[in-house]
N, C-alpha and C positions, 0 to 999 in steps of 0.2 A: 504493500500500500504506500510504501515512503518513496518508492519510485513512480507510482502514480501523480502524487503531488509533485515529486522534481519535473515532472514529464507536461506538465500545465506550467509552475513557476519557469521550466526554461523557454516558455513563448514570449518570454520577457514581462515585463510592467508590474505592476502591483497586483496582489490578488486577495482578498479578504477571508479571514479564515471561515466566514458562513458559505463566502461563495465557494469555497472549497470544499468545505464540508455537505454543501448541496450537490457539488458536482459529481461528490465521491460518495456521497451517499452517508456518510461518519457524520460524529457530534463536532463542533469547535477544538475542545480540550481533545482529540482524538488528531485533529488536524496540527494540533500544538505540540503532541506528542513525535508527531512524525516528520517533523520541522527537526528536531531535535534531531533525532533520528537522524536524518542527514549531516547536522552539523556534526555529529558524531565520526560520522566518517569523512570529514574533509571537507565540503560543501560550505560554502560561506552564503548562508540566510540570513536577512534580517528584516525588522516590523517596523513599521512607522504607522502610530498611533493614526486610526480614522483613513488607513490606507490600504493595511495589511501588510503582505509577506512578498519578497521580493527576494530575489538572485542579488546579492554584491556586483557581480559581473560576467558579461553575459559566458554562459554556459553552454555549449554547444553536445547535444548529446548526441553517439553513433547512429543513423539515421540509414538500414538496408536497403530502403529504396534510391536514397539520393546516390549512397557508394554504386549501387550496382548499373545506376545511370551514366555514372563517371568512365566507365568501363569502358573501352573500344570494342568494338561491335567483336572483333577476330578474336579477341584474346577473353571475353567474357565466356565464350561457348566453351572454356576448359574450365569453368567454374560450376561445379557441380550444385554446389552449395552454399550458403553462408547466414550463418548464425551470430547476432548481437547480443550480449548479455550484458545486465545491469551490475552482477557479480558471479565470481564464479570461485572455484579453488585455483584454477590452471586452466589457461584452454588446452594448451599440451595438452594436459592429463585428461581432459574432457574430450579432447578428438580419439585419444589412444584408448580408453574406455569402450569406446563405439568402433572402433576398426571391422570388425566382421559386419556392421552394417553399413557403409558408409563405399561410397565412391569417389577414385581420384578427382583431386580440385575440390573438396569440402572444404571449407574454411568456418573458422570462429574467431571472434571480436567479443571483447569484453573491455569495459568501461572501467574496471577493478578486479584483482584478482586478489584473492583472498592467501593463495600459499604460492605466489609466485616464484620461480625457479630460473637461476642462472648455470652455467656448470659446476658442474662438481659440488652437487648442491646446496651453492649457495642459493639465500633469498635473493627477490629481485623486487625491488620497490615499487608499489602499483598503487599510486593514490588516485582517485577516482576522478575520471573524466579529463586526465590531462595528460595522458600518453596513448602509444598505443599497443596494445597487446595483442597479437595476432598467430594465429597458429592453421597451420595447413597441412592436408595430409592428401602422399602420394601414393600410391601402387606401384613401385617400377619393376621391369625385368630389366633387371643387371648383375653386373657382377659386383662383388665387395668392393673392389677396386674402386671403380668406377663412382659408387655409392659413397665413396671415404672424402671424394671432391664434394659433395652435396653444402657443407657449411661455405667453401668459397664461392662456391657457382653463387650462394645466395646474399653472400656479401656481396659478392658484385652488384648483381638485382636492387640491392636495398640503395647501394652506390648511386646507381642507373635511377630510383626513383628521387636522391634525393635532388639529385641536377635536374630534373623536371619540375620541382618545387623552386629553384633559385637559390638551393645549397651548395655551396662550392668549396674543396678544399677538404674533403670528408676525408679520410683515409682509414685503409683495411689493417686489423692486427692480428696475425695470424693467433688464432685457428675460426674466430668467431668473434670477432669486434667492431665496431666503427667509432676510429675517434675523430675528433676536430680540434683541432688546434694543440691535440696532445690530452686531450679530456675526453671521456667516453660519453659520446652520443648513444648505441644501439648495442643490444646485444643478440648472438644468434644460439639457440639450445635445439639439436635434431636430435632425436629419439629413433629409433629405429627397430625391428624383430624380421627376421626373416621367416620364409617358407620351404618344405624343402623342394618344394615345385621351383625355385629357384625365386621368387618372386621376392621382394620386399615393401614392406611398410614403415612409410616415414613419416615422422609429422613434423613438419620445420616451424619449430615456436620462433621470433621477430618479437623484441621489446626496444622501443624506440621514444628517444624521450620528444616529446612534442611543447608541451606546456608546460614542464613539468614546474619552471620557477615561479610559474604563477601559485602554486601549490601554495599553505600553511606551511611552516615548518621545514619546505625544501630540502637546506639545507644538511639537517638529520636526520634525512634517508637514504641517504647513498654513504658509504664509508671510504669514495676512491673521487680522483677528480672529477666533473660529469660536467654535462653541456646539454640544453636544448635545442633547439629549432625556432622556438620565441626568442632566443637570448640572440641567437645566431641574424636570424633577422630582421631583427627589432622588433618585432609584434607577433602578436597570438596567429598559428596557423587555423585553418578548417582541418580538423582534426579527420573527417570524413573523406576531403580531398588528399588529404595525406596515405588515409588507408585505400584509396582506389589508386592512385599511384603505387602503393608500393604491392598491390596484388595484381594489379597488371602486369608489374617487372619479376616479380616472382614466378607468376604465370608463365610467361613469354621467358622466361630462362628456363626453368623447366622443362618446355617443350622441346629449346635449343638443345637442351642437355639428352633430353632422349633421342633425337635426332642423329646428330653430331658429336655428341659428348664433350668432356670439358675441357677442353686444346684449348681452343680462341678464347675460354673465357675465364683459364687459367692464366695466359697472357694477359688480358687485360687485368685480373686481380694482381701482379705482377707491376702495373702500372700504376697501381695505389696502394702497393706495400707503404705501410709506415715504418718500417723499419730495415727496410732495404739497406744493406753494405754499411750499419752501426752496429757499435760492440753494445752487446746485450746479453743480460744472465737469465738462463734459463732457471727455474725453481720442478724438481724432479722430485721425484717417488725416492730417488736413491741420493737426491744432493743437489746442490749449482752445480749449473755449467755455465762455462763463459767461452764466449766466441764472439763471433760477426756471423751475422742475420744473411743469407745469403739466396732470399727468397725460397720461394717452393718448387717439388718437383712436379712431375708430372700424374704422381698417387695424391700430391696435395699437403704431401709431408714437408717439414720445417728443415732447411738447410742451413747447418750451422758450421761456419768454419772456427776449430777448435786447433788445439795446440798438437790432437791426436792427428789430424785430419778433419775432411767431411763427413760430417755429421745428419742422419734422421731423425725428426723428433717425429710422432703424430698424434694425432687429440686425445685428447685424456690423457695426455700422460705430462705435460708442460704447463706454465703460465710462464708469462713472457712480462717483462719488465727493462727500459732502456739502465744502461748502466749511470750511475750518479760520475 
């Protein structure tokens, strides 16, 4: 019910707690309660006396029909699906839940995520209504190999969406990053289980900061340097336009990638290493390593030039940090 009321207050203007409460069918003090409720989770409400209840600032909520308008006519027909949530625990975990029902191109959006998930699992900050949270799930026949390039191919994509927005300047941190200016804008989490038909199931979770400094408390939710896309430039994005952008380029690499596979678009991630030819310590399962970053190969793996030689690193098994 507290998302019903957010769902009238974000039409903008004032709105009275009777007139709410006749629209919703509830008492006043019921309407009062669910005000609250919002403020609770982030949501900045407030009342003026003989006017009612009002947004602080306008709030734009994820909207399935506007996003799926956004869509070019070619690349929408690989969307199978797509589901907006007011909250949820994961979309990850919610698309991966439903696998045996679900067809490639299903996508889910969520406005807040209730146990958000970076790697290695860590939390992932998800205050409501100011970023985007997005999760997609494929079917492919391939090989592991092949499959192990899935986190670049999809930085690239997120790359690709963000330069159709007027973002420039983003860069790729291997195995799953995007930062800007050396501050983490987005991050990427791919889950994965195969079959023995050879087939695989993947759901490529996408957390991209969008608004996020317009947030309460910003600041102490993230525990690493971080950047928006409002911050970046200068004003609040359409958070909607954000997410048809970057499921397009998800889309449309995807397809690339089944096609063609990931050559040209290992080359171009390549092109937006952040840490291309800098010494940089690796943090392992068994220790540091220190080298120079000597991009990736052609599995997708971390080339690192060391005192031994060259070096592979591959996901899960590294974080990556420039040296001081």
């Amino acid at each position: 019910m507290k998302y019903q009321v957010l769902n009238i207050l974000a039409q903008g203007g004032f709105h009275s707690g009777q007139a709410l409460g006749k629209q919703l069918g509830i008492s006043r003090s019921a309407v009062w309660k669910h005000i609250k409720g919002l403020q609770a989770i982030g949501i900045d409400c407030y009342s003026v006396t003989g006017k009612g209840y009002r947004l602080a600032e306008g709030t734009e909520l994820l909207a399935r029909d506007e996003i799926l308008a956004a869509l070019d006519a070619e690349v929408s027909q690989l969307l199978t699906s797509l589901e907006c949530h007011h909250e949820i625990d994961s979309t990850n975990a919610h698309l991966l839940s439903r696998i045996a029902e679900l067809e490639s191109g299903s996508a889910c959006l969520a406005e807040m995520q209730l146990k958000g998930r970076g790697r290695r699992g860590r939390a992932w900050a998800s205050p409501f209504a100011r970023n985007i949270y997005l999760s997609l799930y494929w079917r492919f026949q391939a090989d592991p190999a092949r499959i192990a390039t899935l986190s670049l191919v999809t930085g690239v994509a997120i790359k690709r969406a963000l330069r159709d927005l007027g973002i420039d300047r983003a860069q790729l941190k291997w195995p799953n990053d995007l930062l800007w200016d050396g501050r983490k804008l987005a991050g990427i989490l791919l889950e994965m289980s195969g079959e023995a038909s050879g087939h695989y199931h993947v759901v490529i979770g996408v957390g991209l900061n969008v608004n996020m400094s317009l947030a309460a408390d910003a600041s102490k939710l993230v525990d690493q340097p971080w950047v928006d896309l409002a911050s970046i430039a200068g004003r609040p994005l359409s958070r909607n336009q954000v997410a048809a952008r970057l499921l397009h380029h998800l889309l449309d690499a995807i397809r690339y990638f089944e096609q063609h596979g990931s050559g040209e678009l290992l080359n171009e991630w390549r092109s937006y290493d952040a840490y291309a030819d800098q010494a940089v310590v690796l943090h392992t399962a068994n220790g540091e390593v220190h080298g120079i970053a000597r991009g990736v190969d052609d599995g997708g793996a971390l080339l690192l030039d060391t005192s031994s030689g060259l070096q592979r690193f591959y996901s899960g098994e590294v974080s990556m940090r420039p040296l001081s």
